[in-house]
C-alpha positions in Angstrom: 22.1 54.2 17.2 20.7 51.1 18.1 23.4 48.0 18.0 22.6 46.4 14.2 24.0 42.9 13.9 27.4 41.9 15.0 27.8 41.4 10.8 25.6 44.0 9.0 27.6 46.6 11.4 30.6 45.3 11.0 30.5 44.6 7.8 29.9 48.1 7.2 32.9 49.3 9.7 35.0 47.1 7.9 33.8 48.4 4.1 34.9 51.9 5.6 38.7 50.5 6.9 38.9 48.8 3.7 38.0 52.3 2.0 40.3 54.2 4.1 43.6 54.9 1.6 40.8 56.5 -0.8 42.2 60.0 -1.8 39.0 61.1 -0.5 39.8 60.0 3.0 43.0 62.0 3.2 44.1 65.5 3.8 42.4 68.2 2.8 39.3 65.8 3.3 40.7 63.3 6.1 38.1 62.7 8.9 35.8 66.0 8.2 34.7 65.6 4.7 31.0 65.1 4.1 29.5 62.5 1.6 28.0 65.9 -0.5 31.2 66.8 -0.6 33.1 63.6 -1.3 30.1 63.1 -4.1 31.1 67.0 -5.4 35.0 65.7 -5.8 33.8 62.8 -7.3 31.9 64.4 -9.9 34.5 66.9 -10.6 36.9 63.8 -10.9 35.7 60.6 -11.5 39.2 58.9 -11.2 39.0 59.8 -7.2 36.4 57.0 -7.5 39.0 54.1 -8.6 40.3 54.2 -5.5 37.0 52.8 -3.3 36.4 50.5 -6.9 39.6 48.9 -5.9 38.4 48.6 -1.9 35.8 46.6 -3.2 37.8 43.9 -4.7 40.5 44.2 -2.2 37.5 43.3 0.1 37.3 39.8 -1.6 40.6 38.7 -1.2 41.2 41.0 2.2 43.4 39.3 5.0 41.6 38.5 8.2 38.4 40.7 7.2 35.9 38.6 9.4 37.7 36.7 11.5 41.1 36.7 13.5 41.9 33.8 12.2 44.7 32.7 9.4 42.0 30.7 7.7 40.6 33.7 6.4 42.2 34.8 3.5 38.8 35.9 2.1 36.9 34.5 -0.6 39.4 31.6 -1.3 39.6 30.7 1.9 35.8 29.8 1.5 36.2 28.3 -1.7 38.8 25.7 0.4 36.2 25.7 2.8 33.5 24.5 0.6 35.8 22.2 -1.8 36.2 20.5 1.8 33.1 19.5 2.0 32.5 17.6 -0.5 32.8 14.1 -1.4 35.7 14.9 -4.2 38.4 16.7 -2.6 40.1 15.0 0.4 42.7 16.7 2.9 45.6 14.6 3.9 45.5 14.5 7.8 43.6 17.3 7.8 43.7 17.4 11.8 47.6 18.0 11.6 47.7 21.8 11.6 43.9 21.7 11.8 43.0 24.1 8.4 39.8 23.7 7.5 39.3 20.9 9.1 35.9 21.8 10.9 34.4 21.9 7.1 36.0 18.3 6.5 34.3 17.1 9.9 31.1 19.0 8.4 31.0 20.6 11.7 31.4 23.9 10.3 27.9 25.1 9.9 27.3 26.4 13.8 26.1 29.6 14.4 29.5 29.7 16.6 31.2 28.6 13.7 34.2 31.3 12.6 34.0 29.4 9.1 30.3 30.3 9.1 31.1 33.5 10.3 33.1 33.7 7.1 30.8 32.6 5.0 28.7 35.7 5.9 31.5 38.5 6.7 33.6 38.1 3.6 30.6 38.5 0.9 28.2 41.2 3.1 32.0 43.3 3.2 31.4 43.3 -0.2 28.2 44.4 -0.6 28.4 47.3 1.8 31.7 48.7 -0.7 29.5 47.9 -3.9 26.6 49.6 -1.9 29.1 52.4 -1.2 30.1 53.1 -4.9 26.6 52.4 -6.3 25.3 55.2 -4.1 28.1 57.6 -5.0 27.3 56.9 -8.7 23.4 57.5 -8.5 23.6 61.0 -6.8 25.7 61.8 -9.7 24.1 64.3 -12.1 22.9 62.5 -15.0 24.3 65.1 -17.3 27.9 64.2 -15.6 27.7 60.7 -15.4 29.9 59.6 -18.3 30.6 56.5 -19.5 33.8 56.3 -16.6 30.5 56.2 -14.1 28.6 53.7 -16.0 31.3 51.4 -16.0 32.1 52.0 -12.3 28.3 51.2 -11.2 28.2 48.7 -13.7 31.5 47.0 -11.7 30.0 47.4 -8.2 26.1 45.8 -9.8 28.2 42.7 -10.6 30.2 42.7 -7.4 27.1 42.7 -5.6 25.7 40.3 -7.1 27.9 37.9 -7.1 28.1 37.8 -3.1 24.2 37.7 -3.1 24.7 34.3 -5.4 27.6 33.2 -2.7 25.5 34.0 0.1 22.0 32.3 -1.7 23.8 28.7 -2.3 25.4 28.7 1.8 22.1 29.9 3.8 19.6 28.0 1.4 18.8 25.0 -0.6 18.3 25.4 -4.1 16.3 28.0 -5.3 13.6 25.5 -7.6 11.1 24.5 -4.9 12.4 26.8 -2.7 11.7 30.6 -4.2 9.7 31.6 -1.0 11.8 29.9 1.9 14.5 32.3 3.7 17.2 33.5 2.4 19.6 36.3 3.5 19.0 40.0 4.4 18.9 41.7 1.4 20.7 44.8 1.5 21.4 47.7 -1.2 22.0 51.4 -1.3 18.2 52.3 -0.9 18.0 50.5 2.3 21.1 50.5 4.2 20.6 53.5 6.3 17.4 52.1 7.2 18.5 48.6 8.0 21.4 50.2 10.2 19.0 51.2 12.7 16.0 48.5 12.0 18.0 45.8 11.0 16.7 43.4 8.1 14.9 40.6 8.0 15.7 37.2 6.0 14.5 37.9 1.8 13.0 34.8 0.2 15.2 33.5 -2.0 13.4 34.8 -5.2 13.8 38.4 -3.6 17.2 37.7 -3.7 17.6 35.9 -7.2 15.1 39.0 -8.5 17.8 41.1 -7.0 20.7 39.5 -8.7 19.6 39.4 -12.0 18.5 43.2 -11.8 21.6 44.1 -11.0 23.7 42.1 -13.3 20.9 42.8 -16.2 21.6 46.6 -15.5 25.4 45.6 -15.5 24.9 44.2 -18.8 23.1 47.4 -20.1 25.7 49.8 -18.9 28.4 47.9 -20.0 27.3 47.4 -23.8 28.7 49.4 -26.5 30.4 51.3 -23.5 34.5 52.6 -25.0 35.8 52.2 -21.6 37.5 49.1 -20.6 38.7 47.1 -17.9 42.6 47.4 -16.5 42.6 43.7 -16.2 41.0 40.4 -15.6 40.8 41.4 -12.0 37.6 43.8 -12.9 34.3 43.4 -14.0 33.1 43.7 -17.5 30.5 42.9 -19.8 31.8 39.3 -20.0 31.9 39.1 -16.8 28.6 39.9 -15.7 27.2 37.7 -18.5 28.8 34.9 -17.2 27.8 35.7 -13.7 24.1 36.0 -15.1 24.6 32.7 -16.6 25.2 30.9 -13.3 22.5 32.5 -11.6 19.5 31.5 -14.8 20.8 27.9 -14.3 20.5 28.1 -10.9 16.5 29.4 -11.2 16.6 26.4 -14.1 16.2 29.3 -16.4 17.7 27.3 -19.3 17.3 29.5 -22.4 18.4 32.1 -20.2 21.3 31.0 -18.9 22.2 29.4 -22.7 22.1 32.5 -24.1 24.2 34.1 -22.2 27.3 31.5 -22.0 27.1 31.6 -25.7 27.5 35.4 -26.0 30.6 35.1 -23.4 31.6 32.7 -26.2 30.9 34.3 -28.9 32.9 37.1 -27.6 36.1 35.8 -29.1 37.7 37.5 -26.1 39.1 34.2 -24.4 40.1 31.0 -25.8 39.8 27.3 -23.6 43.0 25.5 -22.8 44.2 23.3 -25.9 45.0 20.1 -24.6 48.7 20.4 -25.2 47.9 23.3 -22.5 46.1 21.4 -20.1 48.7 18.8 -20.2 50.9 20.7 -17.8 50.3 22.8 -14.3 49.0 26.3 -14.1 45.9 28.3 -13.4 48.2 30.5 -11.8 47.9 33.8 -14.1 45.3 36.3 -14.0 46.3 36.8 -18.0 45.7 33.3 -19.1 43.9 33.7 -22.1 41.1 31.2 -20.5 40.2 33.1 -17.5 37.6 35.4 -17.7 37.9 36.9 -13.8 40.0 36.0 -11.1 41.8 37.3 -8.5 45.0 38.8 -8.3 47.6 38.2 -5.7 50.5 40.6 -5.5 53.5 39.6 -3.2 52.2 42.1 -0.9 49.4 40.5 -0.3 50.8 37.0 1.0 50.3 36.7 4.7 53.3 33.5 4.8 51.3 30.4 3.7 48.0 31.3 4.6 46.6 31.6 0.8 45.0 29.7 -1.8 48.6 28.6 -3.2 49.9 27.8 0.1 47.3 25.2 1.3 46.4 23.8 -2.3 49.7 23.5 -4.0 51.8 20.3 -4.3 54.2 22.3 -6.1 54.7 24.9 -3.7 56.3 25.2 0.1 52.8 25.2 2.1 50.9 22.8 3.8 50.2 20.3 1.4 54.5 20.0 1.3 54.2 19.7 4.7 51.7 16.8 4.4 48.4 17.8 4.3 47.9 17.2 0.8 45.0 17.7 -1.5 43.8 15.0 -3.3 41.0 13.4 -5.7 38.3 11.2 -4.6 39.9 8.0 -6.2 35.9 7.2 -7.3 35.6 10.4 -9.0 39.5 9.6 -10.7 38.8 6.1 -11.6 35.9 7.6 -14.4 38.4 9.6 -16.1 39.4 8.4 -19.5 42.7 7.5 -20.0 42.1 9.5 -23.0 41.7 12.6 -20.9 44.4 14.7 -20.4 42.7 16.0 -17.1 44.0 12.8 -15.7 47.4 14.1 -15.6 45.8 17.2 -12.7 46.3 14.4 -10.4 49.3 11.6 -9.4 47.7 8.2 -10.8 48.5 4.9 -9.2 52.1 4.6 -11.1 53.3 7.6 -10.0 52.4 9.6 -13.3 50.7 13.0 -13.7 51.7 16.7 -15.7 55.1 16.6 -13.9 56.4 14.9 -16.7 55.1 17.6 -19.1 56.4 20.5 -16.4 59.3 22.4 -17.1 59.4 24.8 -14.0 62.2 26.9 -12.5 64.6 25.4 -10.9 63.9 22.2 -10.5 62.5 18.7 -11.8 58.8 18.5 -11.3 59.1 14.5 -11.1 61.8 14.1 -8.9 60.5 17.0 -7.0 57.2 15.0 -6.3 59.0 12.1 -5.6 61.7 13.7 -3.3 58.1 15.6 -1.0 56.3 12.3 -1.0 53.2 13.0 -2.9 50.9 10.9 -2.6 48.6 8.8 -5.1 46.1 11.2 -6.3 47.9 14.6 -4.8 46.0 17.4 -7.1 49.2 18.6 -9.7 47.0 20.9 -11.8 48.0 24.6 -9.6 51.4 25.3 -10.8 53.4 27.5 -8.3 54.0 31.3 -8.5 56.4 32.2 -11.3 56.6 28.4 -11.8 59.2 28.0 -9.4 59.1 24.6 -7.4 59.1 25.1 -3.4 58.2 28.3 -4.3 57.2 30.0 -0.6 56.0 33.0 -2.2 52.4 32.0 -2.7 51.0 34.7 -4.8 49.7 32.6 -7.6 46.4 34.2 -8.9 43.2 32.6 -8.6 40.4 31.7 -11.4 37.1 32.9 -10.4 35.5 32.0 -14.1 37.4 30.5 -16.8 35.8 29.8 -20.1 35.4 26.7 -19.9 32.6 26.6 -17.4 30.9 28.6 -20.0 30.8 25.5 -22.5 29.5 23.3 -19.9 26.7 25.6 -18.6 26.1 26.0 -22.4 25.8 21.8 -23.0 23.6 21.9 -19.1 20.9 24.7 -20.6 20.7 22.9 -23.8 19.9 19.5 -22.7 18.0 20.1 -19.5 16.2 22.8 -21.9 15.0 20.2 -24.1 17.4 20.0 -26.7 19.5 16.8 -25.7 21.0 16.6 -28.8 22.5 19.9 -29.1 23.3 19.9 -25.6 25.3 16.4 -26.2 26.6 18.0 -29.5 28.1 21.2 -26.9 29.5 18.8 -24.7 31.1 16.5 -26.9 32.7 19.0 -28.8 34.5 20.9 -25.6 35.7 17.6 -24.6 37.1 16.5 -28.0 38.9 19.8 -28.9 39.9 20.9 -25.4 40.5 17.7 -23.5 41.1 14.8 -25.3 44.3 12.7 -26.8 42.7 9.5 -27.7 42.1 8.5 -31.2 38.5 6.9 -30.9 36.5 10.6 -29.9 34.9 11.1 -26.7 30.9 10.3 -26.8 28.0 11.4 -24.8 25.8 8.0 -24.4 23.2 9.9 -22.2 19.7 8.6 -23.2 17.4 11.1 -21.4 17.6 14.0 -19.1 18.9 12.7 -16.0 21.7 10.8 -17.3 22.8 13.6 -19.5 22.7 16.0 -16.3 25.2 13.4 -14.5 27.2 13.0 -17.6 27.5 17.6 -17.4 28.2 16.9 -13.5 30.8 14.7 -13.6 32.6 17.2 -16.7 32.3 20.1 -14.0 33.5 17.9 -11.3 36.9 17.0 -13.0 37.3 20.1 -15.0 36.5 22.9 -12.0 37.7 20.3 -9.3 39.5 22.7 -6.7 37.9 26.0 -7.6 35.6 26.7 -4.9 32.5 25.4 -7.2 31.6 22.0 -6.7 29.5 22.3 -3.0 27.5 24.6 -4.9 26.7 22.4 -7.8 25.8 19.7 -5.0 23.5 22.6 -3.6 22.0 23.8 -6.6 21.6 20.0 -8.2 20.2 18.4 -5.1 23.1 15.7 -5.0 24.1 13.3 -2.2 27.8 13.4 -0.8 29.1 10.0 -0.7 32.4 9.6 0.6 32.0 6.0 1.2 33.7 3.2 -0.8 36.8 5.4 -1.7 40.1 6.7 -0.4 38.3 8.5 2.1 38.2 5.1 3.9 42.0 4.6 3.1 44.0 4.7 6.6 47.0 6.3 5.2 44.9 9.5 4.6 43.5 9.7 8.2 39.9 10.6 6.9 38.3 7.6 7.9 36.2 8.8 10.4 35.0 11.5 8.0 33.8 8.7 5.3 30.3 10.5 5.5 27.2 9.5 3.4 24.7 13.0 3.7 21.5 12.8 2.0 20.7 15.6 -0.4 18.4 18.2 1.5 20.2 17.2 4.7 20.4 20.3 7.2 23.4 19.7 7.8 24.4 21.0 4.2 23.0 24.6 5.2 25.2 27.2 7.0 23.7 28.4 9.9 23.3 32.5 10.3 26.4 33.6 13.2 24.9 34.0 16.5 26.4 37.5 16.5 24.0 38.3 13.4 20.9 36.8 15.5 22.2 38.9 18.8 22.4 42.2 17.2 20.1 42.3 14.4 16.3 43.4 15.8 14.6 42.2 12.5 16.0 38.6 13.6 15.1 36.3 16.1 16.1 32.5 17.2 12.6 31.7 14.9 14.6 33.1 11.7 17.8 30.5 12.4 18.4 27.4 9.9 18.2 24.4 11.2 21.4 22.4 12.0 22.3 18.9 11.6 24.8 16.1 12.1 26.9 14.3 9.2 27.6 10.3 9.9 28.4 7.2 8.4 
């Protein structure tokens, strides 16, 4: 077999570890069934097939899946990764225990780079399960292929393409201007046997984007009027895909598109945004919050000591934040908010005050407790600990993927960039007011065109998704600037100074670079097909 990629291979050795407690991969079966006869059981009994549909989102969340290092905790260790990139989300002395703090540097986008290597491991290890299921599902008679299997494919469709829209925002600019330019390999359950001989070339980005709406369109299909439904919030639905569909149309500027379907996850009626009297204290903890509509969820078994999401990003919790690299705001991006905002409270303001004051946790006084660890100005408050106990060291908090929120403001961005300014200012004025704000004079758009109202939708995503491994892409898919200059990122105290950065928009240094491994073992690449690399300065 000839040696494909150091990634497409693995990717596909690791999909079959991830796979391996399947009832299908155990006695009587063990190592000698066949895939006719693992697709006979499976049609006989389509339960056996919950087994590889939890693999695949095991494989998102999987413990050192690409790397040997404790910085990959899967998918949210490259939401850190790409939150530390950008201008709004600083790391305390990041160099102390040295976390993530290639992507701070921005000199994580080498083809060396075991962050980059990441960014390509973690998402292909999904596609090859989804590939995995989706294959299992089609060679299913149609006449046997209930509604269980519909939903099943339906699940895998949206897992897939949600790592294709990971993948399309890390290896390319956006994709307006750029539909033809390279992407990523594009991989499915037609083509993998063929690609592990042949490799694959780079798809253009469109092939990609044409491949991520298919699959989340045919999601959508399978999934309507369909009786079964998920366990929990940690599977796919029709919601799900919808909103995942929504992204990707506003990423192609799709606006109408993308409007249509935020308002149908809306019009659901299956989740509800956070009241302000909600907001006002920490959480986005809980895979049940009636806001989220998919996340992930952590079970104690699946903390590796402080090497999660909780561990680095909480000021509540014992983890690395405690132990002084703290997250915090840009002060620029902080400074905007309203004092009429009770998002302002996510954060420690210049007096000391934030959500402890609302908090009542476990234990312990939130105030004192902030005071007594020495946050500083600006440390991030919103992540409340697991089971809301302070110092918790148990960091199994779960982890929003898509809350409904970001549904309203992808709702106000289609509207106005669409045309319809007015409605889209109507949207946007109306999330803020009922979810957000405690002020007596109501919160107003005063965007007079296009551009100013985009900023205005920017700068709403910025504070209200701050921290969930969303904002680099918005950079991406806007075509913003990241200017850390003029801020707290020039402020000694936080030992970032040298990483006050100013990168233009377009900048090669924004791209991540394809792993050298990739390049080395894949015969449909060469050093021709490599993004170009760059250097972030003053």
């Amino acid at each position: 077999m000839n040696k494909l990629n150091k990634y497409l291979l693995m990717s596909m050795v690791a999909g079959v570890s991830l796979t391996s407690c399947n009832d299908l991969d155990t006695a009587p079966f063990g190592s000698v069934i066949t895939e006719d006869q693992r697709t006979d059981v499976i049609a006989k009994n389509p339960e056996k097939l919950q087994a590889t549909i939890s693999s695949m989102y095991a494989a998102i969340n999987a413990w050192e899946s690409a790397t040997s290092n404790m910085f990959d905790f899967g998918y949210p260790g490259v939401m850190i990764q790409m939150e530390s990139r950008t201008e709004d989300f600083l790391t305390v002395y990041p160099d102390q225990y040295g976390w993530f703090s290639a992507c701070v540097a921005w000199q994580d986008n080498a083809a060396s780079s075991s962050y980059g290597i990441c960014r390509w491991r973690i998402p292909y290890n999904s596609i090859y399960t989804a590939n995995q299921v989706i294959d299992i599902v089609s060679s299913i008679d149609p006449e046997k292929a209930d509604n269980t299997y519909r939903f099943y494919r339906a699940q895998a469709l949206g897992t897939r393409a949600f790592s294709y829209w990971v993948l399309a925002q890390l290896f390319q600019f956006n994709y307006v201007g750029h539909e033809q330019s390279p992407c990523v390999p594009l991989i499915t359950e037609e083509n993998q046997a063929k690609i592990a001989i042949d490799g694959a070339p780079r798809a253009t980005v469109a092939q990609i984007y044409d491949q991520i709406i298919s699959d989340l369109t045919e999601g959508i299909e399978l999934t309507t009027g369909n009786p079964i439904a998920r366990d929990d919030k940690r599977y796919i639905d029709i919601n799900v895909l919808r909103a995942l569909r929504a992204r990707a149309y506003l990423c192609m500027q799709k606006y109408s598109e993308a409007a249509a379907d935020a308002q149908a996850v809306i019009a659901s009626g299956k989740f509800s945004a956070l009241t302000a009297q909600q907001a006002s204290v920490p959480g986005f903890n809980e895979l049940s919050a009636a806001n989220w509509i998919w996340g992930i969820n952590m079970d104690e078994t699946d903390v590796h000591g402080l090497y999660t999401f909780s561990g680095m990003m909480g000021s509540y919790t014992y983890g690395y934040a405690y132990a002084g690299m703290w997250k915090i705001i840009n002060s620029n991006l902080f400074n905007r908010i309203s004092t009429n905002d009770v998002r302002r409270t996510w954060w420690i303001d210049e007096d000391g005050n934030s959500n402890a004051a609302n908090y009542t946790a476990a234990s312990k006084d939130a105030v004192a407790y902030l005071e007594g660890v020495g946050a500083p100005t600006y440390a991030v408050t919103k992540f409340a600990p697991y089971q809301n106990v302070l110092q918790q060291s148990t960091n199994a908090a779960d982890i929003p993927l898509i809350r409904i929120e970001e549904m309203y403001l992808i709702l106000a961005e289609a509207q106005g960039l669409g045309g319809d300014i007015a409605s889209g200012k109507a949207t946007l004025e109306k999330f803020v007011n009922d979810y957000r704000w405690v002020g007596r004079i109501p919160y107003a758009c005063t965007a007079a065109n296009a551009e100013d109202f985009l900023n205005e939708v920017w700068f709403q995503r910025r504070v209200e998704l701050w921290g969930e491994g969303l904002s680099y892409f918005d950079v991406m898919r806007l075509n913003k600037d990241v200017d850390r200059r003029n801020s707290n990122w020039e402020t000694s105290a936080n030992r970032v100074t040298q990483y006050a950065y100013y990168v233009p928009a377009g900048s090669a240094v924004m791209l991540s670079q394809i792993p050298q491994s990739e390049l080395e073992g894949n015969p449909a690449l060469t050093a021709a097909d490599q993004n170009p690399t760059g250097q972030a300065s003053m």
